[in-house]
C-alpha positions in Angstrom: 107.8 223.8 88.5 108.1 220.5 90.1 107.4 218.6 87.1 105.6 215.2 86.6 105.6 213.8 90.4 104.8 210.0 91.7 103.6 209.1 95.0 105.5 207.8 98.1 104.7 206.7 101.8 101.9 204.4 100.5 100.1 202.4 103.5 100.1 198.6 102.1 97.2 196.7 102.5 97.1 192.4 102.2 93.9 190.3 101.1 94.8 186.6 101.7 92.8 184.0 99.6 93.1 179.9 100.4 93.2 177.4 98.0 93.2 173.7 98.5 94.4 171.1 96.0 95.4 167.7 96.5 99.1 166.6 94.6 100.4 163.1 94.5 102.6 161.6 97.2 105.4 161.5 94.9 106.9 159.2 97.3 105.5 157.1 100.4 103.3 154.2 99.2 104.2 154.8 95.5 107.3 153.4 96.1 105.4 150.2 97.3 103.4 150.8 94.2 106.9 150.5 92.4 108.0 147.3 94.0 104.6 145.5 93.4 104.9 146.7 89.7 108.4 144.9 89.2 107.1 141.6 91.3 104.1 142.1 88.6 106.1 141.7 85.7 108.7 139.6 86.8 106.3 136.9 88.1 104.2 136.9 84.3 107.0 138.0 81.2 110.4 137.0 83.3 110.1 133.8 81.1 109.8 135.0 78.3 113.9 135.1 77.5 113.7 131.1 78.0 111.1 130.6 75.3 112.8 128.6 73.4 114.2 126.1 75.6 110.8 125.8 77.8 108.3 125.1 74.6 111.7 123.2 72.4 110.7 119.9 73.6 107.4 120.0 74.1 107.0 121.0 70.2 109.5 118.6 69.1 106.8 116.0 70.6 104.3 117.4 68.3 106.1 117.5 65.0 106.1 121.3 65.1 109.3 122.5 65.6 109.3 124.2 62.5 107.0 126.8 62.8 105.3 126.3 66.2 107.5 128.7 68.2 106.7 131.3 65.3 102.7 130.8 65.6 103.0 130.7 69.0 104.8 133.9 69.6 103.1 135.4 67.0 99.3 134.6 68.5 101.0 136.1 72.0 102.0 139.1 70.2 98.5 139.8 68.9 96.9 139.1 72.1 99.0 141.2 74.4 98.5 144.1 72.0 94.6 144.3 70.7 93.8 143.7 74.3 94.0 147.3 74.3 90.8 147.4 72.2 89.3 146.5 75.7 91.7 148.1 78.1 90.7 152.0 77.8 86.8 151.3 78.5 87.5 148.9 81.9 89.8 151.1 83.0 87.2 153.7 83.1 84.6 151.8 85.0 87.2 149.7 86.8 90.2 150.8 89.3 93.9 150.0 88.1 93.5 147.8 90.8 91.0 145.4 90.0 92.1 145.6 86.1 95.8 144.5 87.2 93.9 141.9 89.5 91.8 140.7 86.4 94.7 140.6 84.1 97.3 138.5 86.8 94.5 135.8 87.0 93.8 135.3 83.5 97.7 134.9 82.7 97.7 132.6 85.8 95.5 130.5 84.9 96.3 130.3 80.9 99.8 128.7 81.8 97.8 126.3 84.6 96.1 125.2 81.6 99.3 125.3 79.4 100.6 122.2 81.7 97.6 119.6 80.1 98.8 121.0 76.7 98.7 117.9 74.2 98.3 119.8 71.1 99.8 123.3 68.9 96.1 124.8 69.2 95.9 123.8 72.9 99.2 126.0 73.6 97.8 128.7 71.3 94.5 129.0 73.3 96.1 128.5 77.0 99.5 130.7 76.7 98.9 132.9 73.5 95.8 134.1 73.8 94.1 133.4 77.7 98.0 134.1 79.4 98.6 137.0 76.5 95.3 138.3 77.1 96.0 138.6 81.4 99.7 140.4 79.8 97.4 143.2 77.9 95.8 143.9 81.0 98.5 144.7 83.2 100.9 146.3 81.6 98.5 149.7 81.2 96.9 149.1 84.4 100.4 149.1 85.7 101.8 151.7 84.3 98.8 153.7 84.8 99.0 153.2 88.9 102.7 154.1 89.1 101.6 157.5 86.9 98.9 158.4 89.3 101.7 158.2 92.3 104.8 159.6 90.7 104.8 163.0 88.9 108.1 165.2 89.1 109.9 161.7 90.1 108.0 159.4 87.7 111.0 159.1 86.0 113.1 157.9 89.1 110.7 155.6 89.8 110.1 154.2 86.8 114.0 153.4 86.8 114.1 151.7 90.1 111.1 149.6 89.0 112.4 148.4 85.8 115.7 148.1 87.5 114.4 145.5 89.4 112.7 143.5 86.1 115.4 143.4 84.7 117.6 141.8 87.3 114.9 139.5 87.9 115.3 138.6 83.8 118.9 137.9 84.9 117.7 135.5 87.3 114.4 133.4 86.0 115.9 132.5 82.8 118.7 130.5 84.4 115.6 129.0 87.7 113.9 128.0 84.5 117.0 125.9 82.7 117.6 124.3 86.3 113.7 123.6 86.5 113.6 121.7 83.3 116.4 119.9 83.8 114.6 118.0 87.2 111.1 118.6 86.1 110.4 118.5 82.0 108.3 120.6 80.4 105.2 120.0 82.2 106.7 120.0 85.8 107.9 123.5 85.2 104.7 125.0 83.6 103.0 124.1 86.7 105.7 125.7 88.3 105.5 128.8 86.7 102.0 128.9 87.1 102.5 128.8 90.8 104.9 131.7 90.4 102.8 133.9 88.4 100.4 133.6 90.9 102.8 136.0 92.7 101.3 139.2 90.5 98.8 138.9 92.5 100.9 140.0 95.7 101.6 142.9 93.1 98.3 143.9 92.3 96.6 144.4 96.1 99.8 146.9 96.2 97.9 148.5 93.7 96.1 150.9 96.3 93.9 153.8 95.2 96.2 157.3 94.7 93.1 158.6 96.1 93.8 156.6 99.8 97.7 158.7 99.7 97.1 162.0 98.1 99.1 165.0 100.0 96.4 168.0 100.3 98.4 171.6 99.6 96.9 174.5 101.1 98.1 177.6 99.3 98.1 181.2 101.0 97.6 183.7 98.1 98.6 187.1 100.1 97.6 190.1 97.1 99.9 194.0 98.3 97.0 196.6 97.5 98.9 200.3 98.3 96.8 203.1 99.5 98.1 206.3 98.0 98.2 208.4 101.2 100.8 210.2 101.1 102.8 212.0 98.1 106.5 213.0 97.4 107.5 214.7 94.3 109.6 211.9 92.4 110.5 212.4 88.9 108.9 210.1 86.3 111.1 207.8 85.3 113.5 207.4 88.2 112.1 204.6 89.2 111.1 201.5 87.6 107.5 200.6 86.4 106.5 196.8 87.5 104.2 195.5 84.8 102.9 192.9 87.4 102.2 193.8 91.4 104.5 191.7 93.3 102.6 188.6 94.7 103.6 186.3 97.6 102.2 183.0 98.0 102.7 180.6 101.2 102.0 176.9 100.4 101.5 174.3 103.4 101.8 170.9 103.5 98.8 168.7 104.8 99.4 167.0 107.3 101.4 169.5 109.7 104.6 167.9 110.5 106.0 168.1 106.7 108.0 171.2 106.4 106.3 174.6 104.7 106.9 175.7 101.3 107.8 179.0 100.3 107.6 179.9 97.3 107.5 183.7 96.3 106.2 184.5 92.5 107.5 187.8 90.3 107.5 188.7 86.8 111.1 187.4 86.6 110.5 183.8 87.8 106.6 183.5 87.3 107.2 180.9 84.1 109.7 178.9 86.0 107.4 178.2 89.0 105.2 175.6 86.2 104.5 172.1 88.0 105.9 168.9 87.0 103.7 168.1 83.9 104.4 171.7 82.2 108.1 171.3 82.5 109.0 168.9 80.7 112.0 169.4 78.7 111.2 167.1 75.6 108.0 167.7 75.1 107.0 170.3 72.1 102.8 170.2 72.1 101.1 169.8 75.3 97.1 168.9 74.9 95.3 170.7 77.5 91.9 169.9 76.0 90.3 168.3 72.9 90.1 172.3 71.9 93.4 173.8 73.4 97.1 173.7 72.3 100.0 174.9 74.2 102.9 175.5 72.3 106.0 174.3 75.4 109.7 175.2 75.1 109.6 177.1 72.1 110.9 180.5 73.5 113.8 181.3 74.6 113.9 182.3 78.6 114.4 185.3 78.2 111.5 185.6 76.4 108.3 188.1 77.3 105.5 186.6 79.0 103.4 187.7 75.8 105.3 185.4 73.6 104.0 182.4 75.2 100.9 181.6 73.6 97.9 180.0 74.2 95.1 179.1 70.7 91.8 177.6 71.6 89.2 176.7 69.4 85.5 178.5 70.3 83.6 175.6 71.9 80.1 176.7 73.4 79.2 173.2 74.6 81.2 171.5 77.8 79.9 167.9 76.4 82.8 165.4 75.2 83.8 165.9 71.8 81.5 164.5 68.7 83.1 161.2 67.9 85.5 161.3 65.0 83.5 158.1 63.1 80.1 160.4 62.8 76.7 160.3 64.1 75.2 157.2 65.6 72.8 155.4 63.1 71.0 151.7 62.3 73.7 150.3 60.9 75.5 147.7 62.7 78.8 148.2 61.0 78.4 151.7 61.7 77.4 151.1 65.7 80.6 148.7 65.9 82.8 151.4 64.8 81.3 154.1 66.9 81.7 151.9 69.9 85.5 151.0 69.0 85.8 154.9 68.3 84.8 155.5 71.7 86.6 152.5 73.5 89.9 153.9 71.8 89.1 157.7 72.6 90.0 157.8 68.5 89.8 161.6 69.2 93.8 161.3 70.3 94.7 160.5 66.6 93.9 163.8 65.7 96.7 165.2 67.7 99.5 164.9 64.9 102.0 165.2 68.1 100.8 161.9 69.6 100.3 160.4 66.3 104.2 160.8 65.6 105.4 159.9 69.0 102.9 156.5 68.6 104.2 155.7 64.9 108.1 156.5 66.9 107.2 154.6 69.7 105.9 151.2 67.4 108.6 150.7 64.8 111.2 151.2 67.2 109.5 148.6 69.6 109.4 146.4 67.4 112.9 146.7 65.7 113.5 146.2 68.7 111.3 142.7 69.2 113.0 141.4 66.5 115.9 142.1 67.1 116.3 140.1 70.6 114.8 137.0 68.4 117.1 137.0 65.9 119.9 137.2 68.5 120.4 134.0 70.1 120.4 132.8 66.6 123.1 135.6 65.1 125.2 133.8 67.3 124.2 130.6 66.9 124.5 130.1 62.9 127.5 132.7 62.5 129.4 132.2 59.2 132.8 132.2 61.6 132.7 129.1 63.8 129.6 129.0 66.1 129.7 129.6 69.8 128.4 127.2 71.8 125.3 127.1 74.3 127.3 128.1 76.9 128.7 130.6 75.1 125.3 132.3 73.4 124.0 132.0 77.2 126.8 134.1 79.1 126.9 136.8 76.1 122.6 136.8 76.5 123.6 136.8 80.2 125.7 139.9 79.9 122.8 141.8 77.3 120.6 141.1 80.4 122.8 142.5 83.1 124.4 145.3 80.8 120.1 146.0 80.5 119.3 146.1 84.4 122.1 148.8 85.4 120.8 150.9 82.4 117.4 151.0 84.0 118.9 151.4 87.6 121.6 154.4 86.8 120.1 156.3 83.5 116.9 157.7 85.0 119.1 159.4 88.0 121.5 160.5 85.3 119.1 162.2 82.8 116.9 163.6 86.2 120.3 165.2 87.1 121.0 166.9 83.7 117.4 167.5 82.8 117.0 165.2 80.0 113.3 164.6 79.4 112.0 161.0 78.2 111.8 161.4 75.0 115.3 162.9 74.4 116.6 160.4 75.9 114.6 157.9 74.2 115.8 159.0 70.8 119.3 159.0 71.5 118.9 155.4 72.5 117.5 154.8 69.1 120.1 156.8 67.2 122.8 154.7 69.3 121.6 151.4 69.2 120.7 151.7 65.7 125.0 152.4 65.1 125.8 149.9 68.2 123.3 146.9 66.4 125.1 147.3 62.9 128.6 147.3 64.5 127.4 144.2 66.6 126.3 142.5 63.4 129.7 143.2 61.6 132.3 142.0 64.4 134.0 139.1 65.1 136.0 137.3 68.2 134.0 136.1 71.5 135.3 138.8 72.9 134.2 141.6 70.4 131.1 140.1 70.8 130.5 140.0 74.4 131.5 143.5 74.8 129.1 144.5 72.0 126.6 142.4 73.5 126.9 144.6 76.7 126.7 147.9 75.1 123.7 147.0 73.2 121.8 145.6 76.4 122.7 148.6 77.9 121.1 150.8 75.0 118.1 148.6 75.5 117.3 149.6 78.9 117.7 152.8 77.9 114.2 152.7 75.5 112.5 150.3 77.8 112.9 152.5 80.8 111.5 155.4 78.8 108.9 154.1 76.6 106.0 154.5 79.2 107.0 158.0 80.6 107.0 159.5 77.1 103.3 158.7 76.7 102.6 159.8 80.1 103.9 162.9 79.6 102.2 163.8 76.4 98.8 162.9 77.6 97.0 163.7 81.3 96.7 161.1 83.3 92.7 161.2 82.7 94.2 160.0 79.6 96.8 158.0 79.6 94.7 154.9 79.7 93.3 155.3 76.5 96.6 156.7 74.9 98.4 153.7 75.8 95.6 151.6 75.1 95.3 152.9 71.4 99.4 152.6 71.2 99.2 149.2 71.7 96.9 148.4 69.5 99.0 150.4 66.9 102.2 148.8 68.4 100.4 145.1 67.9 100.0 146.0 64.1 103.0 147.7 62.7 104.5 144.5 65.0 102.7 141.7 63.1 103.8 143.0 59.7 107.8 144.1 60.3 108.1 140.7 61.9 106.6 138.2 59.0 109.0 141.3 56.1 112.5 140.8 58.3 111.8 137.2 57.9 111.3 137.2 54.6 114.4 139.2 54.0 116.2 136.7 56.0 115.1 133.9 54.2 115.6 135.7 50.7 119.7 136.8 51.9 120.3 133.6 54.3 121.9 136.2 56.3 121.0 137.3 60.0 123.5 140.1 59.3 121.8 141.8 57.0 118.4 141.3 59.0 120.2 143.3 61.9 120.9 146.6 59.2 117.4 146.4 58.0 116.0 146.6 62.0 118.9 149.3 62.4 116.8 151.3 59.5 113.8 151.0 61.0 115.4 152.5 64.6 116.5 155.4 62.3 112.7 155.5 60.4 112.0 156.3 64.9 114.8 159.2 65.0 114.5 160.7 61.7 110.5 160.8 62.2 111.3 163.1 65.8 113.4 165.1 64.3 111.2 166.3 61.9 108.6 167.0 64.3 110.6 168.9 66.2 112.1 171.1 62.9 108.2 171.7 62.2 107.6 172.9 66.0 110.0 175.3 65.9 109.4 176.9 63.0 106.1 176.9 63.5 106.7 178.5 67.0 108.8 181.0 65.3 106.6 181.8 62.9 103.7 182.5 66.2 106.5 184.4 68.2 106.6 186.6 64.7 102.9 187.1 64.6 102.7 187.4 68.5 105.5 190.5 67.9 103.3 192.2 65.4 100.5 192.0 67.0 101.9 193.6 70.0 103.5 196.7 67.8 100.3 197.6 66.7 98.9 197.3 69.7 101.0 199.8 71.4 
């Protein structure tokens, strides 16, 4: 008896299917895209560190002194954030472009006016809200048009780009002390004005993704085996492949870039994801308002089976009902399903994005406050005061310490593999413990070291903050993702401020005010952590299920 036999001398047969897709440049004109981005904000926020000294004088003029750099920055604040009430909808019917175009003339023309300023509401209405207003509008449209460009390297070039904002930070505050010192108040307004006139430069670099996209060409080659021949194998002796081996040739349009190769098997077929599906901090991926994708929850050596997809039945392909209910007469009832809409309101019930948002706003501002309080920390010390000179070199070094942060830690973390938002929240755990140190030390020295370490945590959530919405959301999305943060971000923002004041007024101490802001960094951390505790059980708790399943199956 020759047993069980298998076959051998099979004649193999290949069916080749073409697919076409287009990627983005990830390089090329997105770097141009980059630079225009950093000349964008540069030329509209780069003053923003020289508040004070720009708008002292002028306020002391009008008897408001007091409380008119509070109202002011206050009215900014708001402006800059509930733009994004607005922001989602003309970014649909409008192109990055013309949005960022839009937003640098508006905050051009609010500090023209801001020159003729003769009263507190005339500042309000010029720089708070027409110049805050302009801010809203480019800082999603910018971050939306280096998104569409940058993918696998987002991150890079996101640190190259806010590299270069912040050494321009370095630079503008101390153009601005030499302008006021020949110019006044007025003089350099005007010349700022002319500056900011710059974004526009930024803005025309702004070119459609569309005008760069690299078209791949995929060669899909499927082995069929004719069982011609036979040969008496034992069963068993060899082993069984679950999955026919596949080989897929991808080229490169145009012709002179070099082929890719890649060949797919059952070992390797999860490893060859693209960019957006490996990301190594993000737990919940949204493929669509029905579908949830449960990323790095299974260990690599995992089965393919354990990966697991859950959808929702949907039998319609028309957007999702909005979450405020039926249209009807009421005009209350209109204006909210409008704002529903203009916000995409469906993202809040993603509890993922909701936590990374709530993260995302108290850290921001603890992190707002923070840089107010700290000219002033060292200002009105209970030790003897520093002087201006002083204050300025150690706000000198925070700003430097901040622009090699968001040159070298987005090559660093691409190098290990450290995703966004693990990065992000090990910049909130440390500068959390790095603030409260700060606030307890004494000695220039001390103090200027600390000073460096904490602008170098600081560049380490700016540089970040962007790329971990991006990466939750698709980029059809992002607009409205970041649109609704910032409105989020504009609240939570508008009532820590006016509480650490209180508390600072109440203990007379900006010491204490720096702990409290260190909590609220720690509310960020302990909030992601406990996310990702509930992930993994519940993806546990699936791979379980997934297990049985399978057993009974069999």
């Amino acid at each position: 008896m020759g047993g069980l036999n298998g076959v051998n001398g099979r004649h193999k047969h290949g069916q080749t299917q073409i697919q076409e897709s287009l990627r983005p440049p990830e390089g090329g004109w997105g770097w141009m895209v980059a630079f225009g981005m950093a000349l964008m904000f540069i030329s509209t926020s780069g003053h923003y560190l020289s508040f004070v000294p720009l708008f002292s004088g002028i306020l002391e003029q009008l008897g408001e002194q007091t409380t008119g750099a509070t109202i002011i920055m206050t009215a900014l604040t708001a402006s800059v954030n509930f733009t994004g009430l607005v922001t989602n909808r003309l970014l649909r019917t409008m192109s990055y472009r013309v949005v960022a175009m839009l937003g640098a003339f508006l905050f051009a023309l609010g500090m023209l006016l801001t020159v003729f300023a003769q009263s507190m509401v005339h500042i309000v209405v010029t720089y708070s809200i027409i110049a805050g207003i302009g801010m809203g509008l480019v800082a999603p449209s910018s971050y939306l048009a280096i998104n569409s460009y940058f993918v696998s390297r987002r991150g890079l070039a996101m640190g190259f780009c806010q590299a270069g904002i912040g050494l321009g930070f370095i630079v503008v505050p101390y153009l601005v002390e030499a302008m006021l010192h020949s110019y006044g108040f007025r003089g350099t307004m005007l010349l700022l004005a002319g500056i900011s006139f710059n974004s526009f430069v930024g803005a025309l670099l702004y070119q459609p993704v569309e005008w760069h996209t690299v078209l791949l060409r995929l060669h899909k080659t499927i082995v069929k085996e004719d069982e011609s021949d036979m040969e008496d194998v034992p069963l068993g002796s060899r082993p069984i492949s679950m999955i026919g081996a596949t080989t897929l040739f991808m080229d490169v349009i145009p012709d002179e870039e070099d082929d890719l190769t890649m060949v797919c098997s059952h070992g390797n077929s999860l490893a060859n994801k693209t960019a957006e599906d490996t990301v190594s901090d993000r737990f919940m991926q949204p493929k669509n308002e029905h579908t949830w994708t449960l990323l790095r929850q299974v260990p690599d050596e995992a089965e393919e089976g354990d990966y697991a997809t859950f959808s929702k039945p949907s039998t319609s392909s028309d957007p999702p009902p909005s979450v405020i209910g039926p249209r009807k007469s009421s005009c209350c009832l209109r204006l909210a399903n409008s704002l529903s809409q203009s916000l995409d309101l469906a993202l809040l019930k993603d509890p993922i994005y909701v936590n990374i948002v709530l993260g995302l706003s108290v850290s921001f501002a603890s992190d707002t406050i923070f840089f107010t309080v700290f000219p002033f920390h060292l200002a009105q010390k209970p030790w003897p005061a520093f002087s201006d000179k002083e204050v300025a070199l150690c706000l000198s070094i925070t700003a430097g310490a901040d622009a090699v942060a968001r040159l070298i830690l987005p090559i660093v973390t691409d190098r290990l593999g450290v995703g966004p938002r693990v990065a992000y929240l090990l910049g909130c755990f440390l500068s959390a413990v790095v603030r409260s140190i700060f606030a307890s030390v004494h000695g220039f020295l001390t103090i200027a070291t600390m000073s460096g370490v904490v602008g170098f945590l600081k560049g380490a959530l700016v540089v970040n903050q962007s790329l971990i919405i991006a990466e939750q959301c698709p980029l059809d999305r992002f607009a409205a993702a970041y649109s609704l943060f910032m409105v989020i971000n504009g609240v939570i923002t508008l009532c820590l401020g006016p509480a650490v004041g209180v508390i600072r007024d109440k203990t007379n101490s900006f010491p204490f005010s720096i702990h409290v802001l260190s909590a609220i960094l720690f509310l960020c951390v302990l909030m992601w952590v406990l996310e990702y505790i509930w992930v993994s059980c519940r993806a546990h708790t699936l791979r379980s299920l997934s297990h049985t399943l399978k057993t009974r199956l069999c």
